[in-house]
Each structure stands twice: as C-alpha cells, then as structure tokens.
FIZAZA-235795 format. One record per residue (C-alpha): chain; residue number from 1; z, y, x. Coordinates in nm, 4 decimals. Each point is the difference from the previous one (the first is absolute). Last residue first. Layout:
// residues N
[r 'A', NUM, [Z, Y, X]] ...
***
This chain:
// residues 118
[r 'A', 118, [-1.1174, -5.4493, -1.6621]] [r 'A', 117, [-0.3366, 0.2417, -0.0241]] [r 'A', 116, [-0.0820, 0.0926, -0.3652]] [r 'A', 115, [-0.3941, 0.1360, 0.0178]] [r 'A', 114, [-0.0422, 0.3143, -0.1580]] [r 'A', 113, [-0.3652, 0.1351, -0.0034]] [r 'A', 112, [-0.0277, 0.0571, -0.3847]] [r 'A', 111, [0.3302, 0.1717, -0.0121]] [r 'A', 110, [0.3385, -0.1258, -0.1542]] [r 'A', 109, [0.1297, -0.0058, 0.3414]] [r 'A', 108, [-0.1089, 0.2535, 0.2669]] [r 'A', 107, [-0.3637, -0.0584, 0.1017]] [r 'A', 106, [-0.2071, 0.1917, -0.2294]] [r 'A', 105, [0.3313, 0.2358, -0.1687]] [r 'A', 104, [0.0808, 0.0763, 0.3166]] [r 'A', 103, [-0.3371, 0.1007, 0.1564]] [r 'A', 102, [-0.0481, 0.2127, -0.2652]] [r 'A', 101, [0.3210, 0.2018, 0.0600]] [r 'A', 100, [-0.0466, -0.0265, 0.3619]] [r 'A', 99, [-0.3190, 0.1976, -0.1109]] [r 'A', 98, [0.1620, 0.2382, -0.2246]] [r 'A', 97, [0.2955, 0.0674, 0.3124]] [r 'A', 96, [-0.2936, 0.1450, 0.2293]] [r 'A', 95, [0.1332, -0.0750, 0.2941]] [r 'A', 94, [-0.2985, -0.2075, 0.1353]] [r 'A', 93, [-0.2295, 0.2141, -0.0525]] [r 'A', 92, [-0.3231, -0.2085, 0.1279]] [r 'A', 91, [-0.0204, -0.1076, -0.3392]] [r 'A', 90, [-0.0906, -0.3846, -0.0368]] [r 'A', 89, [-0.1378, -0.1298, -0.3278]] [r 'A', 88, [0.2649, -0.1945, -0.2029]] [r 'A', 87, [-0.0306, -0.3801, 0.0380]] [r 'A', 86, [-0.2706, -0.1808, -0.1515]] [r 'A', 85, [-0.0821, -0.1017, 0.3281]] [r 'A', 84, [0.3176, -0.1160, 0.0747]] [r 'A', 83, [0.0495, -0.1995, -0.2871]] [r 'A', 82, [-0.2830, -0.1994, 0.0703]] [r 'A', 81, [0.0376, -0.0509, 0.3579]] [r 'A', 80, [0.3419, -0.1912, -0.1316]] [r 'A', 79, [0.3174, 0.1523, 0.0854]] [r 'A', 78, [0.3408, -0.0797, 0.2070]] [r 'A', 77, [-0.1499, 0.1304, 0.3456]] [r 'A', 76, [-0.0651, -0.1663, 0.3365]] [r 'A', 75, [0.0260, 0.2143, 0.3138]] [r 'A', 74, [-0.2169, -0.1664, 0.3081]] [r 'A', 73, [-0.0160, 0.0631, 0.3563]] [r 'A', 72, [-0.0190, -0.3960, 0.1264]] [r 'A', 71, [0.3200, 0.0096, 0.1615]] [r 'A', 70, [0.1296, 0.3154, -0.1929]] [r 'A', 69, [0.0383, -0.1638, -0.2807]] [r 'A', 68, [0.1229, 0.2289, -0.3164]] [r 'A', 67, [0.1868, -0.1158, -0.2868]] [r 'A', 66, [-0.0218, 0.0387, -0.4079]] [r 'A', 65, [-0.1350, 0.3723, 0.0333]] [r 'A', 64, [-0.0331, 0.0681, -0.3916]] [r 'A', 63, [0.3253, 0.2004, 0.0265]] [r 'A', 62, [-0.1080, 0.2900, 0.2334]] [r 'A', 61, [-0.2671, 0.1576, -0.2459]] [r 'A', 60, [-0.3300, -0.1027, 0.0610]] [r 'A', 59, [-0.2758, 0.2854, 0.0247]] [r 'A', 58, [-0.3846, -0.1015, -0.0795]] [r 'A', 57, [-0.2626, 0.1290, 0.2580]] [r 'A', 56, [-0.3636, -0.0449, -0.1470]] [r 'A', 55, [-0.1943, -0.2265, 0.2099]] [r 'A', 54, [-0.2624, -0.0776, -0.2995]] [r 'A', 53, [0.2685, -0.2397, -0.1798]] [r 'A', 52, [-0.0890, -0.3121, 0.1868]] [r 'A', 51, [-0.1758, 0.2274, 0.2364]] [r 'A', 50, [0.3177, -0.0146, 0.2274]] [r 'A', 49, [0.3208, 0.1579, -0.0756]] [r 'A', 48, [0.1628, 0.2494, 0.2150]] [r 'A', 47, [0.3333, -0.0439, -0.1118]] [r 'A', 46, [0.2611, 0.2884, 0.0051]] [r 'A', 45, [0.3496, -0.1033, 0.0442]] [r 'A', 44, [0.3336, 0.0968, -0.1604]] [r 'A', 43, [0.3402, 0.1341, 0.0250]] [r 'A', 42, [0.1496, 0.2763, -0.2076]] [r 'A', 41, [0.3663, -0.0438, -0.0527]] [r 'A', 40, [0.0669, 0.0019, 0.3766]] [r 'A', 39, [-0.2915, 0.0957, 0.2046]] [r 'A', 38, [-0.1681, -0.3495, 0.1284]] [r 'A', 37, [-0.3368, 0.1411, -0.0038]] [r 'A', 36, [-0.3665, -0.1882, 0.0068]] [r 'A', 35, [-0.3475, 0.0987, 0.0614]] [r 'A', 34, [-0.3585, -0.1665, 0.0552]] [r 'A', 33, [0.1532, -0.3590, -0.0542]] [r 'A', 32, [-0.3043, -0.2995, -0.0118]] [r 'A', 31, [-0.2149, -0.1399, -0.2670]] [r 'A', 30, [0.0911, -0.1888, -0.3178]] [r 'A', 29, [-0.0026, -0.3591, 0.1330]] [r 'A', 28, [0.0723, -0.2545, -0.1868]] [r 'A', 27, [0.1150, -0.1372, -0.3961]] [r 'A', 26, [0.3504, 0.1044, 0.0138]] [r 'A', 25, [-0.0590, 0.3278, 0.2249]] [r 'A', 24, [-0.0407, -0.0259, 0.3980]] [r 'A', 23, [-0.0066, 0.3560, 0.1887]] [r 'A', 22, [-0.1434, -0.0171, 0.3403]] [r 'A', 21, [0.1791, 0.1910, 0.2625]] [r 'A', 20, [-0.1301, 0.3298, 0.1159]] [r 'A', 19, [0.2913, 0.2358, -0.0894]] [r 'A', 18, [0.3003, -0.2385, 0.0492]] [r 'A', 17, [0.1631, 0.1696, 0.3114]] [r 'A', 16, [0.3991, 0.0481, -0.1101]] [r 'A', 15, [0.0101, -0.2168, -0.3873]] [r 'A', 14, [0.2839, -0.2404, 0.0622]] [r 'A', 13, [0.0853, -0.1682, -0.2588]] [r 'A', 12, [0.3483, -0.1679, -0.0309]] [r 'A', 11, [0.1001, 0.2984, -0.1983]] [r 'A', 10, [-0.1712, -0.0273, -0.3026]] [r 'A', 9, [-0.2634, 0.3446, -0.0524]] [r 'A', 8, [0.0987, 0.3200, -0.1507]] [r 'A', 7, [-0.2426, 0.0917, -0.2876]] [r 'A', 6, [-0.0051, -0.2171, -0.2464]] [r 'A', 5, [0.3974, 0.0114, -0.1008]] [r 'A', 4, [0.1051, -0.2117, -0.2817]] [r 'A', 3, [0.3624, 0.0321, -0.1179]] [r 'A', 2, [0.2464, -0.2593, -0.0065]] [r 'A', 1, [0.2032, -0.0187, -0.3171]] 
***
C-alpha cells in the first residue's frame, strides 16, 4: 500500500524562485507565494492571499501543488478557495509538529480539505 506524503512535493516540479508567482486554486486566483521550502519531508508554500479572506497568509503543504508555470509565473493547487480558507490558521512556527498535525488531518485524506488528485 502506497503511502501518502503531503509534504515533499512530485518530482517533475520544480519549485527554485517561485516566491512572487500567482497562486491559482480550482475556482481562481488565491493571491500570490510569500514563502515556500523544498526541505525533504517538510515542503510547503506560504500564500499571501488577497482580501478574499482579509489577506491572511494560509500555508499549503507540498502535495496540493498540481504544476507550476513558470512562463506566465503561476503555481496552481488541487483545492477549491473554499477549502483553503477554511484551512487551519497559519502559525508562523513552522516546526511546531501540532500544527503539521492540523494541517494533516485538513488536507491529508479523510480531512475536510482533501481533494484526491489521480
């Protein structure tokens, strides 16, 4: 049984110099990358969201990143603007293992923000 691993992204992205690009849920735009890491096991990016959700930043674990044009500076992600907004609140410590926790059971499957990819 394969096992399910949100925080290392697929390895035909390439995630070097994203911070900036516009970030493109289901349903549109979300707002643009403030942050991102590509450490093994604990990849992510931080979205600066636009008033949508009163610019709060939202972290999205490595495995909602569906693909990533550079061309027109754009990362599109696997979830609806609905589900990230309702997403847990973002905690600036990252490595705080209760928050990865949280953000496991949201977007990891069985969770309220999972979204099976193929």
């Amino acid at each position: 049984m394969p096992t399910y691993d949100m925080w290392t992204f697929r390895e035909d992205l390439v995630t070097d110099q994203i911070i900036g690009y516009e970030v493109e849920a289901v349903d549109g735009s979300i707002g643009e990358i403030d942050n991102a890491t590509d450490e093994l096991g604990a990849s992510f990016i931080v979205v600066k969201t636009g008033r949508w959700i009163l610019g709060k930043p939202v972290v999205l674990p490595a495995t909602v990143v569906e693909r990533i044009d550079p061309d027109v500076e754009k990362v599109y992600v696997s979830r609806t603007k609905e589900q990230i907004k309702n997403a847990p609140e973002y905690d600036e410590a990252l490595t705080d293992d209760d928050y990865r926790v949280e953000l496991g059971r949201y977007y990891g499957p069985g969770g309220a923000g999972y979204r099976k990819t193929s």
